[in-house]
N, C-alpha and C positions, 0 to 999 in steps of 0.2 A: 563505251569507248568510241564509237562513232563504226560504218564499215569500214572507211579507209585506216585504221589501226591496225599494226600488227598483231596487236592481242585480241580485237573481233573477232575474229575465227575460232580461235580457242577456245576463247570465253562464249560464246555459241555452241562449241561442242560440249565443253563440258555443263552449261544451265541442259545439254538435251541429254546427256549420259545420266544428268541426276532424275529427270523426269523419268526415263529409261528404269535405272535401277531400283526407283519407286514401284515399279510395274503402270508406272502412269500413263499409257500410250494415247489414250486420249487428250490428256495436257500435252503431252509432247506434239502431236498433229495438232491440234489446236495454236500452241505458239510456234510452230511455221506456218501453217497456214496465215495468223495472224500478221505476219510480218516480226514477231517477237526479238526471232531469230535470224535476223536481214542477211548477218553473214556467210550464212546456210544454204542462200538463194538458189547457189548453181548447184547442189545435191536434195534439195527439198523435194521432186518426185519424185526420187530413189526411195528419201528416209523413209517418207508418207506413206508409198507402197509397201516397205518395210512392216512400219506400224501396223497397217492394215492386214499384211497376211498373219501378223503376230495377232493380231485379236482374231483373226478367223484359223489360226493356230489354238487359243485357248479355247472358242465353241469349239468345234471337233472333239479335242482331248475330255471335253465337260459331256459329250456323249451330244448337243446341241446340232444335230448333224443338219439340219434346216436354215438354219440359221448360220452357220459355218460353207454351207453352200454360197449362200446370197452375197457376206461377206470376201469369202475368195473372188467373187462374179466382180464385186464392187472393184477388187484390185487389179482385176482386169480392165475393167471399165473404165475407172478414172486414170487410170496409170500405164497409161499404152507404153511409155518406154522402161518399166519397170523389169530389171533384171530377172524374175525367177516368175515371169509369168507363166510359161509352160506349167510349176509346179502348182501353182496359184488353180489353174486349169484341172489338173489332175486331182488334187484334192479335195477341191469342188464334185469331180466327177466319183469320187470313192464317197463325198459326204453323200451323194445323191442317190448312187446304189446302197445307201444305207436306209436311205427313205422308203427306198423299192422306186424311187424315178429312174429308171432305166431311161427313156429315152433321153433324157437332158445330160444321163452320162453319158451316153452314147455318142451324142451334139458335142459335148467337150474334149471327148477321146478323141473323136476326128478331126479336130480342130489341131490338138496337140500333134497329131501324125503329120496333120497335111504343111500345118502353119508351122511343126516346131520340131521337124523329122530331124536336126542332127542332135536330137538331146537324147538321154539317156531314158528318157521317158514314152519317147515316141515308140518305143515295141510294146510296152507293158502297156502302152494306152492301144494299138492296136488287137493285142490279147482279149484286151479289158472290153473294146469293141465285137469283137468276135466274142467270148465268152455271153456277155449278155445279147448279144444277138438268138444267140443258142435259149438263153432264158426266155427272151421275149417272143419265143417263137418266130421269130426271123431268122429261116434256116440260108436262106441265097447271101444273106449277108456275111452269118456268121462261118457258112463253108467257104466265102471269097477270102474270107480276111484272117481265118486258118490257112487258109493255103497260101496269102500272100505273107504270113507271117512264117509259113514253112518255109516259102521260096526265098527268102532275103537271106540276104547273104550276113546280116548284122544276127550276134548272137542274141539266144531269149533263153530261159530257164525252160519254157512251155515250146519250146521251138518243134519237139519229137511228139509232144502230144498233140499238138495242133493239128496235125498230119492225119493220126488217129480220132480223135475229133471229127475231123472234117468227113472223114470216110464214115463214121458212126451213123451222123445224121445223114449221107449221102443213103446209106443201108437202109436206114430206117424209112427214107423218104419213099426209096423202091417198093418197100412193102406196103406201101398205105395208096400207092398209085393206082 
């Protein structure tokens, strides 16, 4: 139909819902990126970010947790204005504590806190910080960020153990002094 058509639009969403409904995400990013789908233009780094945490959705769920890292990393990477990057972030940081990469969770959990503090995820990523600090032997980190995750005034699940937490390894440090 050409873009200047009323029915371009349409007809663009619905060739990408079939590619969609296929489980085809690869053809679907493939004919936007191609230009396939011209009338798409002004939501094409949305869908594409879309695509892309969806196949870093299916490694994770497949147990592929290496590979579901790199993938989320990728939708960060190429898709700066992509809506749900923060969670793009965090699940990456869950596939990476599944590897035992701690630190590279650790790198994305602060990122999420510092860069993406009004979402719903910036406490559980600071937990998530503080918890594997505690694993990784980094006790200064993970009693700061206990206690800054006690001190805040936003709710957490782990809010009362954090407190306890943080006093444990503080105990334990006394004794080893």
């Amino acid at each position: 139909y050409g873009n200047e058509s009323p029915f371009a639009k349409p007809t663009d969403e619905y060739i990408l819902q079939t590619y969609l409904n296929k489980c085809d995400y690869d053809g679907a990013q493939k004919a936007l990126e191609s230009g396939e789908l011209a009338a798409l233009e002004d939501s094409k780094g949305k869908v594409i970010g879309g695509l892309m945490f969806e196949r870093a959705n299916r490694l994770f769920k497949a147990g592929k947790f290496a590979e579901a890292a790199l993938e989320y990393e990728k939708v960060v990477n190429n898709n700066p204005n992509y809506e749900n990057i923060h969670l793009a972030l965090y699940n990456a940081g869950i596939a990476y504590e599944n590897i035992k990469r701690y630190e590279s969770a650790m790198r994305l959990y602060n990122r999420i806190y510092t860069e993406y503090n009004k979402t719903e995820e910036a406490m559980d990523a600071l937990y998530r910080v503080a918890f594997n600090g505690e694993r990784f032997f980094d006790f200064d980190t993970a009693v700061n960020k206990y206690l800054e995750l006690h001190d805040s005034k936003r709710e957490h699940p782990q809010k009362s153990a954090a407190l306890k937490r943080a006093a444990i390894i503080l105990k334990y440090n006394e004794e080893y002094d």
